[in-house]
N, C-alpha and C positions, 0 to 999 in steps of 0.2 A: 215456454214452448218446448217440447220436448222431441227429442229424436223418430222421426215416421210417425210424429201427429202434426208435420205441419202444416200450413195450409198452401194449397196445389196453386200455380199460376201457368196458363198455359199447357194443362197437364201435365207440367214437369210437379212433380213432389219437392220442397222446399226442406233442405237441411235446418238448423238454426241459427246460422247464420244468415241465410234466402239465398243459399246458391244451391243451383239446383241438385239435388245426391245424384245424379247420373253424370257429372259433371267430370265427379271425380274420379272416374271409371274411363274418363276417356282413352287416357293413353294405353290404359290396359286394353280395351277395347282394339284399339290400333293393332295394338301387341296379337293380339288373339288373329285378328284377322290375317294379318302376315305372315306368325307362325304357321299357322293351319295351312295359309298356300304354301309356305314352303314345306309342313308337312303331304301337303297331296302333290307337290313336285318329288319329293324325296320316296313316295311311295309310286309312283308311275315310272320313276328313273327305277327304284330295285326291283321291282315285282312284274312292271309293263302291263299290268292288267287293273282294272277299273275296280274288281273286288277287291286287290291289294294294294289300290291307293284309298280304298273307305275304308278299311282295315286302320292302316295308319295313319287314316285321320282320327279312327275312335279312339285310337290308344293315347296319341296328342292330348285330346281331351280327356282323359281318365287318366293320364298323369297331370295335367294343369287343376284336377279337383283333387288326386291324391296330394299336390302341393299345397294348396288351399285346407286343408282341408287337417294336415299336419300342422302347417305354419301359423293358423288363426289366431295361438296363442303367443307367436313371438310378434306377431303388429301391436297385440295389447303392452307387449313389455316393451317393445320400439317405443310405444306410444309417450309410455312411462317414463322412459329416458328421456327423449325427445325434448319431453313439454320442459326441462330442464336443460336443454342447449340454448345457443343465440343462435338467434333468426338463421344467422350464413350459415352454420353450420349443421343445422337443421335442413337446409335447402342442397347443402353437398350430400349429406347423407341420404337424400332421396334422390340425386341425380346421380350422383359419382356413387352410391353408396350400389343403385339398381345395378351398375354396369359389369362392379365387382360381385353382385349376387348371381346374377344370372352368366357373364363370361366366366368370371373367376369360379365359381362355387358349380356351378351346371358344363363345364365344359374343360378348362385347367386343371380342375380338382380330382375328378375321377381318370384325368393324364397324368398328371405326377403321382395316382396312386399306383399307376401301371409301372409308370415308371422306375419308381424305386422299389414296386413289389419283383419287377420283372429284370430288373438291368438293363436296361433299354432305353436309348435317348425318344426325347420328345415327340420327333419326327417319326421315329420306330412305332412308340403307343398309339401315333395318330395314324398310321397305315393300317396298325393290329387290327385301330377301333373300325377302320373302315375294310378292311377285308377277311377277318378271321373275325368278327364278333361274339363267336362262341368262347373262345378264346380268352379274349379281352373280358367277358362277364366271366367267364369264371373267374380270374385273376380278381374283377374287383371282388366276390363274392369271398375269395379265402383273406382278405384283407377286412374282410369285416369285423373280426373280434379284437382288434387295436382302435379300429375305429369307433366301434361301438365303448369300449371303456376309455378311449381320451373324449367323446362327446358326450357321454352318459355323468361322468365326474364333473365335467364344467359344467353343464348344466345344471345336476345336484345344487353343487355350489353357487350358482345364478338362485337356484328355488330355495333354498335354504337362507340366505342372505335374506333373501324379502321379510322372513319371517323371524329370524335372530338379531330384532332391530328392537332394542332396550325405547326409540322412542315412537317404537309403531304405539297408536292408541285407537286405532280402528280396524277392528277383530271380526270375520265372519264365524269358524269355526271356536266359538272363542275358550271353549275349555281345550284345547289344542293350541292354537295362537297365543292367550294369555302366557302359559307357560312358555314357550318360546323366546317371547320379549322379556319376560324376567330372568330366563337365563343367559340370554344376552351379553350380558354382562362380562359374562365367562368371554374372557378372551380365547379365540380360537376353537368355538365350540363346535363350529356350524362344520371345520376343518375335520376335527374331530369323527362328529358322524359320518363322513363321509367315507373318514379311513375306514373305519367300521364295515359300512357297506362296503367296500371295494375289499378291503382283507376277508368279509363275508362269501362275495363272489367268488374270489382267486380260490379259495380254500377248495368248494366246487369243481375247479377245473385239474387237471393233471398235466403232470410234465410241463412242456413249453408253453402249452398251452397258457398254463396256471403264469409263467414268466412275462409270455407277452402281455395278458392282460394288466395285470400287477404293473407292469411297464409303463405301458398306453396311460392308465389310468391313474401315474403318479405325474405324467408330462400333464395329461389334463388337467391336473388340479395347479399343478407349477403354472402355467399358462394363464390359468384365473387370475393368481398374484402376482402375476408378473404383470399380467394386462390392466389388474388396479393399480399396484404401485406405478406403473409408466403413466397412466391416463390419471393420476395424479399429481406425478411428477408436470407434465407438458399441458395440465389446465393450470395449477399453480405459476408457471411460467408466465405464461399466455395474459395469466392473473397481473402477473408482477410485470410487463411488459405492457398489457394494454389497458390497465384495469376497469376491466370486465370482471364478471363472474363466472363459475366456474361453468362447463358445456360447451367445451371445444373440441381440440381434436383427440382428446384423452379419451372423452365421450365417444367420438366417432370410432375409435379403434376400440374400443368394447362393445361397440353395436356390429360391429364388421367381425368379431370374434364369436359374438353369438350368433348372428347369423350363422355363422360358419359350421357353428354347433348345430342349430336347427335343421341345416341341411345336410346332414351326414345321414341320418336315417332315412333320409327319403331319397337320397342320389343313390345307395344302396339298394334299399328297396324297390327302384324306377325299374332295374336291370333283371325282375322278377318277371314285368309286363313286357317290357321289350330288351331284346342286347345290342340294338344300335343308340352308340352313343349321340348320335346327332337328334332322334328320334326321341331321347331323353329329355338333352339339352331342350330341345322346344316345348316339350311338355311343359317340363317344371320352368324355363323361363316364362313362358304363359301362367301360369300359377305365381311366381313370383312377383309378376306387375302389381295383380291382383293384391297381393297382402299389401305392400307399398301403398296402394289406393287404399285400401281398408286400413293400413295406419295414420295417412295425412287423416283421411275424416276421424279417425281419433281423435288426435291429435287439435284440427282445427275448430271444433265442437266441444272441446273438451269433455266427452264421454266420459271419462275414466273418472273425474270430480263429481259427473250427473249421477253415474251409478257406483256406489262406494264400493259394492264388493267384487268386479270386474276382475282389477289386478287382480284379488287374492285367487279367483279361478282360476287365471291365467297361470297366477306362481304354482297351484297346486296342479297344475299341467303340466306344467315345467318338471315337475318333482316329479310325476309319474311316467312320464317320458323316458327320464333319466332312470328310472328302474326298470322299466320297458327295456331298453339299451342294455343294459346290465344282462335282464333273466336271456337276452338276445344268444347270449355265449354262451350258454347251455341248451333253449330250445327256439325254435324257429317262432316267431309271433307276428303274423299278418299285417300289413300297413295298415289297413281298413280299420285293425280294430284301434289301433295307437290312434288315428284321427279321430276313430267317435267319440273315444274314450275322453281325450284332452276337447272334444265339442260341445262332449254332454256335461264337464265339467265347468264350461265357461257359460253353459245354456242354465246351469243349475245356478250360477253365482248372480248371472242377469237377472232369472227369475225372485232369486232373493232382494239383488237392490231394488228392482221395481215394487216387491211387496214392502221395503222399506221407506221408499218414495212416497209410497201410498199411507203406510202409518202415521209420518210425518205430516203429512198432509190432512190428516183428518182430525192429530192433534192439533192442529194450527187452525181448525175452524173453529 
């Protein structure tokens, strides 16, 4: 039985497991509903008028699908990771793990950027965001080219990894992929290109510019190794302590570090469509449920094993993103187009495992 061919009970549509796929949508659901009234309170309290609480209801939504929409390809690598943790820690990472994406990453994140871009305590950024928001977007808007090359480098390095794996043996691109795993080998290679690209970019930029970047993008990459070695170190513990296997909290704080990554471009990007940060904050927390739901049913279906070339989409999403982010510090590049771009990559990769489902299947009659 396969994903959206199962059979309906009650009109509900049956995942494969026989729970119903709307099921898993619910708290996002919650989520939506809630946002949105406090988005039509937050637009009645600024505006006092009924066309500028529909106003800021439709931005609400057009940032909960630009979140969507960005993020599709990091549920598939949640996914990824996930199916390789235990149970509990599986289960904090979608509860403890939403709390820090959506408060921490949608709300804390674009304050400490004020913060330290500004000199300004906590308290300071949170009045700026609420009474000067012009303000406060520009400040995040000149902090974008640190940002963009310390989340463009870890990311790299997340999409590179996938594919500089000496025991990967299942290839979609595979005159691309093959050579990747046999160079693998090379210790340090995947580090390698990445300096490449990033001394490629810098070289581009001038002055300080050229500094900060170069900067940004070397803490990025430190950050990667330091979050594998630690998430090494504290599952090996965890190992020798409880013996379990490895997929504890070494796991969790590399999923909470990509996340982190994932949402640098779109927390950015948000303050395009609107400069109130609360106005943000609900969007992309609405959008954020969403992926969450969309990784559990990964995850609980195991999708990823049904269709073989999914990850590689995803990692080649990943990699594009992260040049996306890059060419970011020299020209401006549309959300819109970073989301189709990494949709129609993962639309392309479905489309492939399902024509190989189907091969499979015909040699087997």
């Amino acid at each position: 039985m396969t994903q959206g061919t199962s059979p309906q009970t009650g009109g509900s549509q049956l995942d494969m497991r026989g729970r119903p796929v709307l099921s898993y949508l619910k708290w996002a659901i919650i989520v939506t509903g809630i946002g949105l009234a406090l988005g039509a309170f937050l637009g009645w309290q600024t505006t006092g008028t009924f066309g500028g609480m529909l106003s800021i209801l439709f931005i609400c939504a057009v940032l909960a699908v630009l979140e969507i929409s960005l993020s599709f390809d990091n549920a598939i690598v949640n996914a990824n990771k996930l199916k390789e943790m235990r149970p509990e820690w599986q289960h904090r990472f979608l509860t403890w793990g939403i709390l820090i994406a959506v408060f921490g990453m949608r709300i804390v994140f674009p304050l400490l950027i004020v913060v330290i871009a500004a000199g300004i305590g906590p308290w300071q950024a949170l009045l700026l965001a609420a009474s000067r928001p012009e303000e406060y977007a520009r400040i995040m808007h000149d902090a974008h080219l640190p940002i963009a090359a310390f989340g463009g480098t870890f990311l790299m390095m997340v999409g590179l990894s996938f594919f500089f794996d000496h025991e990967k043996d299942v290839h979609w691109v595979g005159w691309i992929e093959r050579h990747m795993a046999k160079y693998a080998t090379i210790r340090g290679v995947e580090v390698a290109v990445v300096l490449l690209f990033v001394l490629g970019f810098s070289h581009l930029l001038e002055g300080a510019e050229r500094e900060v970047f170069f900067s940004a993008a070397i803490w990025g990459l430190m950050t990667f190794l330091l979050v594998e070695v630690l998430g090494g170190l504290l599952d090996s513990a965890q190992e020798t302590l409880h013996g379990a296997a490895r997929g504890g909290l070494g796991a969790f704080l590399y999923l909470e570090v990509l996340d982190a990554s994932f949402s640098f471009d779109g927390v950015i990007g948000a303050f395009a469509l609107s400069q109130n940060l609360f106005v943000i904050a609900i969007g992309l927390g609405i959008g954020a449920m969403y992926v969450r739901s969309m990784t559990i049913m990964l995850v609980e279906n195991s999708t990823l094993s049904e269709y073989r070339y999914l990850e590689h989409g995803a990692f080649y999403a990943i990699i594009a993103l992260s040049v996306v982010m890059f060419a970011q510090s020299l020209v401006h590049i549309p959300e819109v187009i970073t989301g189709l771009g990494g949709a129609a990559l993962i639309g392309i990769s479905l489309w492939s495992s399902i024509r190989w489902n189907k091969r499979m299947a015909a040699q087997a009659a």
